[in-house]
C-alpha positions, 0 to 999 in steps of 0.5 A, spaced: 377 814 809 381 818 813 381 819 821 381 824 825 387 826 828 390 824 833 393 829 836 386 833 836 382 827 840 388 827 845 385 834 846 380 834 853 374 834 850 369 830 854 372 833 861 372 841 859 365 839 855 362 835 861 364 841 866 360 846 861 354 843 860 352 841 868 354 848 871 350 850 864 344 845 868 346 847 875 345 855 873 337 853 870 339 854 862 334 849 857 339 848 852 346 849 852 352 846 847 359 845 848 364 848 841 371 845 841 375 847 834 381 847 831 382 852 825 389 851 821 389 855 816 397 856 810 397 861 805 403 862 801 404 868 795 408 867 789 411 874 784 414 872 778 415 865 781 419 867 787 416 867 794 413 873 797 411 870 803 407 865 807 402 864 813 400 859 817 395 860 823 392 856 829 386 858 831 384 853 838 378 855 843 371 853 845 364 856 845 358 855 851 352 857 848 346 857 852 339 858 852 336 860 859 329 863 860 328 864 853 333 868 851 341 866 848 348 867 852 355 865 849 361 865 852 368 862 849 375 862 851 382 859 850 384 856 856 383 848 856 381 847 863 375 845 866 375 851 870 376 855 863 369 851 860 366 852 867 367 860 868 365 860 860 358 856 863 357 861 867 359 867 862 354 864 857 349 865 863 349 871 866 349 874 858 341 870 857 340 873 864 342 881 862 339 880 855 333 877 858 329 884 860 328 886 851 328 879 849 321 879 846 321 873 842 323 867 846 328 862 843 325 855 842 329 850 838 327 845 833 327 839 834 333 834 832 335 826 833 341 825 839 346 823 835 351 820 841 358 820 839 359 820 832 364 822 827 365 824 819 372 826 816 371 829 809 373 827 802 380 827 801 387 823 800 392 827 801 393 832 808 395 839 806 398 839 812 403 833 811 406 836 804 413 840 806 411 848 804 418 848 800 414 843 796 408 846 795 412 853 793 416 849 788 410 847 785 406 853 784 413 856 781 414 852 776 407 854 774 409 859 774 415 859 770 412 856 765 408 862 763 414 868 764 415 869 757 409 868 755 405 873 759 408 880 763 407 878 770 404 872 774 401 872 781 400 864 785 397 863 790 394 857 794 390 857 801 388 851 806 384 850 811 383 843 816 378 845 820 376 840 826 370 840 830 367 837 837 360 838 839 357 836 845 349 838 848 344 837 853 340 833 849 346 828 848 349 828 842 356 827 841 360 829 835 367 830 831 369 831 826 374 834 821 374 836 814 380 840 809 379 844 804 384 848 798 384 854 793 390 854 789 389 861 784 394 863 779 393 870 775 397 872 768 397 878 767 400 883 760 401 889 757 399 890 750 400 897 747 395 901 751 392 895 754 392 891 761 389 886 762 389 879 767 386 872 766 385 868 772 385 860 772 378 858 773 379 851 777 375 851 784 376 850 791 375 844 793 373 840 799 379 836 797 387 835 798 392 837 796 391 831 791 388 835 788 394 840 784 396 833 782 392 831 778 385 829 781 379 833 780 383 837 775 388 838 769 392 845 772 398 843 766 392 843 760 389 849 764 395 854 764 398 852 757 391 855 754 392 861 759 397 866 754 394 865 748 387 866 750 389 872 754 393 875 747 385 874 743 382 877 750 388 883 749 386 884 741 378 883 742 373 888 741 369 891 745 362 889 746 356 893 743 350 894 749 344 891 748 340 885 749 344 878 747 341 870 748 347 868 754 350 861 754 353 861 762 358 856 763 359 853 770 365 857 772 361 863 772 354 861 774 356 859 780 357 864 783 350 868 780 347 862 783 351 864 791 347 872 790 341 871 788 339 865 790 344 862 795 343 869 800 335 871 797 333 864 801 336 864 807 331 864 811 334 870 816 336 874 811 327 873 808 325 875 815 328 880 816 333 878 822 339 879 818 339 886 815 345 890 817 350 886 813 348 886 805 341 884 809 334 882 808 331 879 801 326 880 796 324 872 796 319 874 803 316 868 806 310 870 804 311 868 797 314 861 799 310 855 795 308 862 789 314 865 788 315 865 781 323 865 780 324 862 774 323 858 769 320 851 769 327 848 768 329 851 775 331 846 780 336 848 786 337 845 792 341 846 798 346 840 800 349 840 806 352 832 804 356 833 796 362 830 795 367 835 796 363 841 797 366 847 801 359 846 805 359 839 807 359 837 813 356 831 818 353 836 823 352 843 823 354 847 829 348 845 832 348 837 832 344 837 825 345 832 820 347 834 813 341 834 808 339 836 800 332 840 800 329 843 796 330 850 794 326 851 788 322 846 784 320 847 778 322 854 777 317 855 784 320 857 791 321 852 795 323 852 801 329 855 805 335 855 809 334 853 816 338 852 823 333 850 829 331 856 831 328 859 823 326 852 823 321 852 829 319 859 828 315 858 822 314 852 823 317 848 818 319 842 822 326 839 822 332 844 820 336 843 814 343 844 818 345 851 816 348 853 823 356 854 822 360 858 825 368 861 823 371 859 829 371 857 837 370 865 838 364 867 835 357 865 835 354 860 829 349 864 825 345 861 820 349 860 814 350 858 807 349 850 805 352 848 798 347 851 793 347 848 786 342 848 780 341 841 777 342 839 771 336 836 766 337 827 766 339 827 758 340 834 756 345 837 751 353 839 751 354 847 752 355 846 744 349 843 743 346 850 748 351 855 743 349 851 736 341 854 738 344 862 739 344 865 732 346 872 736 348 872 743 355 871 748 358 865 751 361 867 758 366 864 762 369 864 769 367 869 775 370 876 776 366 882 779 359 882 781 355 887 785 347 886 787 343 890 792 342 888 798 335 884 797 339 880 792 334 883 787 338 887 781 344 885 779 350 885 774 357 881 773 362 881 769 367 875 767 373 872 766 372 871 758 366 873 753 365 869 747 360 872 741 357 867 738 354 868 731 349 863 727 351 858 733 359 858 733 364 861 737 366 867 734 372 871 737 372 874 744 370 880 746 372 886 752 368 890 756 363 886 758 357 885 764 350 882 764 345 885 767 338 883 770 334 882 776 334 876 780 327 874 778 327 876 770 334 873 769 332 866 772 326 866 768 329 868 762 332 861 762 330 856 756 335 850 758 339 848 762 346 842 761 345 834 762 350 831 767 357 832 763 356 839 763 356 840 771 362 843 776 362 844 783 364 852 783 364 855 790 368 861 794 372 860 801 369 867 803 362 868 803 361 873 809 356 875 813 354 877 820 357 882 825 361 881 828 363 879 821 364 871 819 367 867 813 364 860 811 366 856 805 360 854 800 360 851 793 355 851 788 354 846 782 352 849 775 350 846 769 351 849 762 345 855 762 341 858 756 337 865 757 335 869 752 334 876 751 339 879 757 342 886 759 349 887 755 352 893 758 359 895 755 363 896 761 367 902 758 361 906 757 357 905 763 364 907 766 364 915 762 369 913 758 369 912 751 
């Protein structure tokens, strides 16, 4: 297990937290909490196996958060001085005192257990941060030279973040930690008479380290060495014939079916109506909960807070809340929600399931995204044994584009490759490809769902939300899937071309 950095706990936490939170008490505020992070973010982009540039950011604050007269104030800043985190105090203050007048709903928050100075550090051996970045360019150059030639062009690239966070309130909890994350792309792209086309690795994001592109939690040399020739069979592939098709999704693309129509339809400010303006609101409404038919008997998601490796994980959220898996839905029923304090006690729901988060020391934490995953069936069959049922249907493999309304209700979403399958084999691929559906009818049409061996812990870097708008980083976890009779639309079609 890693430890926190040094250099981060010789930062004055305690003293600039301690000075916030009594000036918050001196002021009168119910609740106050103290917010102390370092965001370090490095990108590189590679061309054609040559460097086309890098950054590297540094994003170090802290946030007072307070409640006073029911009513929330936050402030932040930059200045790591007592003085600093007290005029922030004060700030945070007269902010709930101005709001005071049109709050209508006074802020209570539920309750949660003291946690009194403790820690976590993620899941990862090999700090980014540690490797010299002309290594890691060398690397992803070399990937990419062993594609040139085959393909046109290729494009890498490879982001990390190490995030670290101290949190203190007035309750008494105490708590630090860390966490790294990385998402190495790469893209072939290739020209074939009047054709263009791209195929994109499918490895994930990961909350790991840079063991990672060295061969832990993934095989990128087995991967890229397939990419040109099924990029020369997408190229020559027929266009697809609209109409409805039995599906077997693969996890690298049922992820992120899974992130827009349920990870966003069950956050609970979203079902309230709080979160409108950015994508907002959601047709799973709270009335439904515990009635709502979303889909079939074989549909078991949960929200966890605690995976291994997921982008989400974390030891406590941006409100002193311990990480936890919950139910989202059972059976194919409407479970339950994603909560931070406040959406908890509002509608009594008893404890939050820690989904405050906030994207740096500058912004508030908003309700956000834990992992989302669809669990796969104890003893259930391979993604070939789920083909070997389809006597017409397609196989859909890897996340490309995507568009669902606002409710999280109609939606469609192309992919990275479209296999036809014919009397339960692969039988070439296909272009032009999406699939259709509403949510609801979607998640019911699915008939099966892969054993254990066919689960991957997909995710995204950048879920936003919120205005001012905030990123976070979430994983979802598939199985294998069968549905039966989805929406095919030809892209080219639908496009107005012929």
């Amino acid at each position: 297990m890693r430890q926190i950095d040094p250099d981060f706990l010789a930062l004055p936490l305690r003293r600039l937290a301690d000075a916030a939170l009594q000036r918050a008490r001196d002021l009168g505020a119910e609740h106050a909490s103290f917010r102390l992070e370092r965001v370090r973010a490095e990108t590189l982009r590679l061309f054609d196996a040559r460097l086309e540039g890098s950054s590297d950011a540094d994003d170090l604050g802290f946030a007072v958060r307070v409640i006073k007269d029911g009513t929330w104030g936050f402030a932040s800043g930059i200045e790591l001085t007592p003085e600093a985190a007290v005029l922030a105090a004060e700030e945070a203050v007269r902010v709930a005192a101005v709001s005071a007048p049109i709050n209508r709903e006074p802020v209570e928050l539920a309750p949660e257990p003291v946690y009194d100075d403790v820690t976590w550090v993620s899941a990862y051996e090999v700090d980014p941060f540690d490797v010299p970045l002309p290594d890691k360019a060398a690397l992803l150059a070399e990937w990419s030279s062993g594609l040139l030639g085959r393909v046109d062009h290729v494009s890498a690239s490879l982001m990390q973040v190490k995030e670290q966070k101290f949190y203190a309130d007035t309750a008494g909890t105490v708590t630090t930690q860390q966490r790294v994350r990385l998402h190495p792309v790469l893209t072939a792209m290739r020209a074939d008479g009047d054709r263009f086309d791209d195929m994109r690795t499918l490895a994930p994001p990961v909350g790991r380290g840079y063991e990672y592109l060295t061969g832990t939690g993934w095989d990128f040399p087995a991967e890229l060495a397939e990419i040109p020739d099924l990029l020369d069979e997408k190229l020559k592939a027929p266009s697809v014939e609209a109409g409805p098709y039995d599906l077997v999704v693969d996890p690298s693309n049922l992820w992120l079916t899974i992130h827009e129509s349920i990870g966003h339809a069950t956050e609970l400010d979203r079902a309230l109506g709080y979160e409108a303006a950015y994508a907002g609101t959601s047709f799973a409404t709270f009335d439904q909960l515990g009635s709502l038919h979303y889909g079939s008997p074989v549909m078991n998601v949960t929200g966890d807070r605690t995976v291994e490796h997921g982008l989400a994980t974390v030891g406590w959220d941006d409100e002193g809340v311990a990480g936890q898996s919950f139910d989202i839905v059972r059976e194919g029923t409407l479970a339950g929600y994603q909560l931070d304090r406040r959406m908890a006690l509002l509608k009594g729901l008893g404890r939050s399931n820690g989904c405050a988060f906030a994207d740096s020391p500058g912004h508030v934490p908003i309700q956000r995204m834990a992992n989302v995953s669809l669990q796969p069936a104890a003893g259930g069959p391979s993604t070939d044994e789920l083909i070997s049922r389809v006597g017409r249907g397609i196989y859909v493999v890897g996340d490309k584009s995507w568009s669902i309304d606002m409710q999280r209700y109609n939606f469609q979403f192309t992919a990275q490759r479209f296999y036809k399958i014919e009397n339960g084999r692969l039988a070439g691929q296909l272009r032009d490809v999406a699939y259709q559906a509403t949510t609801t009818d979607f998640w019911r049409s699915m008939e099966a769902v892969g054993g254990p061996e066919t689960y991957v812990l997909g995710g995204a870097f950048n879920c936003g939300k919120g205005q001012p708008g905030q990123v976070a980083p979430v994983s979802h976890g598939a199985p294998a899937a069968l549905f039966r009779g989805v929406r095919i639309l030809n892209t080219v079609q639908e496009g107005g071309s012929k």
